[in-house]
N, C-alpha and C positions, 0 to 999 in steps of 0.2 A: 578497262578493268570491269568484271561482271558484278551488278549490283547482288546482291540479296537480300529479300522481304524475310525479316525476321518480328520475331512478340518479344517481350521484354517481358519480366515478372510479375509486371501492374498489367499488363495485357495490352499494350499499345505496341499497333502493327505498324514498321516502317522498313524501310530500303537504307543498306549500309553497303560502300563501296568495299571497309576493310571486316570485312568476316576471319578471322587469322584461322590458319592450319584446319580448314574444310575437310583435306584431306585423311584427318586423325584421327580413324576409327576409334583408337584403345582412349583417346579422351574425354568419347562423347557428345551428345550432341553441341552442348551451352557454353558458351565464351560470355567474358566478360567487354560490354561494349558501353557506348556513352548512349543511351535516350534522348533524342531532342526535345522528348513533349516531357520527361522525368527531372531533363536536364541534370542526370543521376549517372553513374555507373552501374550498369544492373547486367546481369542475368541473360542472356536473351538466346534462343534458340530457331532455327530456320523454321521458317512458313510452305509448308506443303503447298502444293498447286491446289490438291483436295480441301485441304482446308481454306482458303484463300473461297475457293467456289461457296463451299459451303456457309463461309460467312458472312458473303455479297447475298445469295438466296436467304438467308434468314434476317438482314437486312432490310432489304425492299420487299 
């Protein structure tokens, strides 16, 4: 199954195996997933490649 790097509402970037219905333009991007650092039900939306770059370089 394909991982996906998603952000949660609080802003903590992680990899979830169950992203549900990827495919569902008319929904949007945001499903509701479980946070392991929120330990919450939250929010969370996919992590761009772009972005993932951009926020290692501003980073280190």
């Amino acid at each position: 199954m394909e991982r996906t790097v998603v952000r949660c509402a609080e802003g903590h970037v992680f990899s979830t195996a169950s992203f549900p219905m990827q495919q569902a333009e008319r929904l949007g991007p945001g499903r509701l997933v479980r946070c392991p650092r929120c330990a919450r039900l939250r929010s969370v939306v996919p992590v761009t490649l772009e972005q993932q770059q951009q926020q290692r370089s501003t980073a280190g």
